[in-house]
C-alpha positions as a Markdown table, in Angstrom:
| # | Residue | x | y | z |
|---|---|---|---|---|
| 1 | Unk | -19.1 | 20.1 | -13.7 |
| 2 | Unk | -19.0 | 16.7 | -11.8 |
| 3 | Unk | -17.0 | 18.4 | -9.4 |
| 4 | Unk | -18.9 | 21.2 | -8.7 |
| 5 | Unk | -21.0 | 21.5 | -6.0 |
| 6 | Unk | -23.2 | 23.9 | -7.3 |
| 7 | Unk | -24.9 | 21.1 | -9.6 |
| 8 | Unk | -27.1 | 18.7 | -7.3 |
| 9 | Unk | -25.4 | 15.0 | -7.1 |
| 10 | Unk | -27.7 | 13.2 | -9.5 |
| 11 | Unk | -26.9 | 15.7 | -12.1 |
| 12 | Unk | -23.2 | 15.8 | -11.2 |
| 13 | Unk | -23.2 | 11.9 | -11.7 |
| 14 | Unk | -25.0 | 12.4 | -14.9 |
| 15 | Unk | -21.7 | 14.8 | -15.9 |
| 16 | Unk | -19.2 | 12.4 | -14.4 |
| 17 | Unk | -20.6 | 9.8 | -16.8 |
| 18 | Unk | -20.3 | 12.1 | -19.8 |
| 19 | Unk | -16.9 | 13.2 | -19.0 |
| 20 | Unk | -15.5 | 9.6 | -18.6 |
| 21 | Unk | -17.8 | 7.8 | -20.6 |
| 22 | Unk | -15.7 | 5.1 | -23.2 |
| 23 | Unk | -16.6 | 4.5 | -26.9 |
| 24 | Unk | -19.9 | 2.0 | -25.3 |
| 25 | Unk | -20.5 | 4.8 | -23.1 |
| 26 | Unk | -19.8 | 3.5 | -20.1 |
| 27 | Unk | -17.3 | 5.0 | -17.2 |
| 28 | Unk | -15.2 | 3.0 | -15.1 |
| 29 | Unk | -14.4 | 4.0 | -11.4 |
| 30 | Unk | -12.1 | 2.3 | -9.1 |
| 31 | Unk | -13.0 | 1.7 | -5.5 |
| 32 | Unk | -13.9 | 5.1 | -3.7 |
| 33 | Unk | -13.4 | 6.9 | -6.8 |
| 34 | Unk | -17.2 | 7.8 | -7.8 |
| 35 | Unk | -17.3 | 9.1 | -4.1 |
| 36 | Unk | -13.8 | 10.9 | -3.6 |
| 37 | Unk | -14.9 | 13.0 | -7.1 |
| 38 | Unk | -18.8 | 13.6 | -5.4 |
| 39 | Unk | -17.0 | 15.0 | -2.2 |
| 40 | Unk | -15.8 | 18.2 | -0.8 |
| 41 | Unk | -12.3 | 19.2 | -0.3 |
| 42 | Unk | -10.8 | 16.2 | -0.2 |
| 43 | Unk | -13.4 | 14.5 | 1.7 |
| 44 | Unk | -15.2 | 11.6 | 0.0 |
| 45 | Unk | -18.9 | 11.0 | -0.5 |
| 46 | Unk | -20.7 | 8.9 | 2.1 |
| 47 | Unk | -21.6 | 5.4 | 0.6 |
| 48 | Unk | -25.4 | 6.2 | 1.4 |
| 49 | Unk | -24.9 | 9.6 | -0.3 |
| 50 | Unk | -23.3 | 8.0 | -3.3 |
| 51 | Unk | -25.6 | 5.1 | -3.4 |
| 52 | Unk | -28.6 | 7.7 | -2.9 |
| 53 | Unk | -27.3 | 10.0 | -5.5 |
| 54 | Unk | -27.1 | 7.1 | -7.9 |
| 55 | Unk | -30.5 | 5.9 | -7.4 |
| 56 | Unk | -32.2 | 10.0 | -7.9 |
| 57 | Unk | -29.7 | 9.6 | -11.0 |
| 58 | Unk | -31.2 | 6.2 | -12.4 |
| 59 | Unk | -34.9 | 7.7 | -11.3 |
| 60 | Unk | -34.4 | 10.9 | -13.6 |
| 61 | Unk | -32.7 | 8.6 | -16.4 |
| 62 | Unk | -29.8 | 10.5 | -16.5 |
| 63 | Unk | -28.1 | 7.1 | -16.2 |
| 64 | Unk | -28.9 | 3.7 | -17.1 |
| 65 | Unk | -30.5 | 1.3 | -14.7 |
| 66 | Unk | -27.8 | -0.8 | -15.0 |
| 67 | Unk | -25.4 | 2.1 | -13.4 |
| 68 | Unk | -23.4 | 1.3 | -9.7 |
| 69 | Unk | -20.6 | 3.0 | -8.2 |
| 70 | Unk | -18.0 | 1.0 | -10.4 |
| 71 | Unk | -19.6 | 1.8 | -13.6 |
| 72 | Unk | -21.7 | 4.6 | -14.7 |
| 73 | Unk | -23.8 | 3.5 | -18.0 |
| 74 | Unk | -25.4 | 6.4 | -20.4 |
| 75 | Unk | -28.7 | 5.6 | -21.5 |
| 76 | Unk | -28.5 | 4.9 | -25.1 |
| 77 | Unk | -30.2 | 7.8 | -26.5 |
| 78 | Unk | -28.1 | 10.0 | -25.0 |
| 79 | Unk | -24.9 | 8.0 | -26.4 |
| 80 | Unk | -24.9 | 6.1 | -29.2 |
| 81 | Unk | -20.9 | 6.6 | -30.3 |
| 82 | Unk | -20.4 | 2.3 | -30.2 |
| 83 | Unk | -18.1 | 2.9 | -33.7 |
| 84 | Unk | -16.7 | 6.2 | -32.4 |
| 85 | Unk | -16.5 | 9.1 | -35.1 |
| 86 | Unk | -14.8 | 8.0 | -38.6 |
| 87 | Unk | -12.9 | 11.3 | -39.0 |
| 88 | Unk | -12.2 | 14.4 | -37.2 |
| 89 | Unk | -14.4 | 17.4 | -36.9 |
| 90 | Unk | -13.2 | 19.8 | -39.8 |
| 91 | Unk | -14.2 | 22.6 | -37.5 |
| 92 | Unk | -11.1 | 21.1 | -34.4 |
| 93 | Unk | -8.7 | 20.9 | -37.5 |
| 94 | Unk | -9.0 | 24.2 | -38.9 |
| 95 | Unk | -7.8 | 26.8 | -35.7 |
């Protein structure tokens, strides 16, 4: 869904950050790499679109304030995994 163009950018940042998010709930991007996954068919982001997208996306709190291009940060009540899950969900093991 962070791909998809469909989904307005702030939202589709919100997605990215879900999707890549680590056990703290942050996601790491490389240089350009926020951007080139914002764009359209193969063509990046803009830097003013990303950095304008990022800012609707910390003004609707679908990020954390503490977010940039580098490193989207979920608010903490939307992740709160810092231990990760002790087992596996019963429901994944049984198919």
């Amino acid at each position: 869904m962070a791909q998809d163009p469909r989904h307005q950018l702030a939202y589709r940042i919100h997605f990215a950050a879900l999707g890549w998010a680590d056990r703290h709930g942050h996601a790491s991007f490389g240089p350009g790499k926020l951007a080139a996954l914002l764009g359209k068919k193969d063509k990046p982001l803009s830097d003013q679109s990303t950095n304008n997208a990022l800012a609707r996306a910390r003004e609707l709190e679908l990020v954390s304030p503490r977010s940039g291009a580098a490193c989207l940060v979920l608010p903490s009540y939307v992740f709160q995994k810092r231990k990760g899950a002790p087992v596996p969900c019963r429901l994944h093991l049984d198919r």
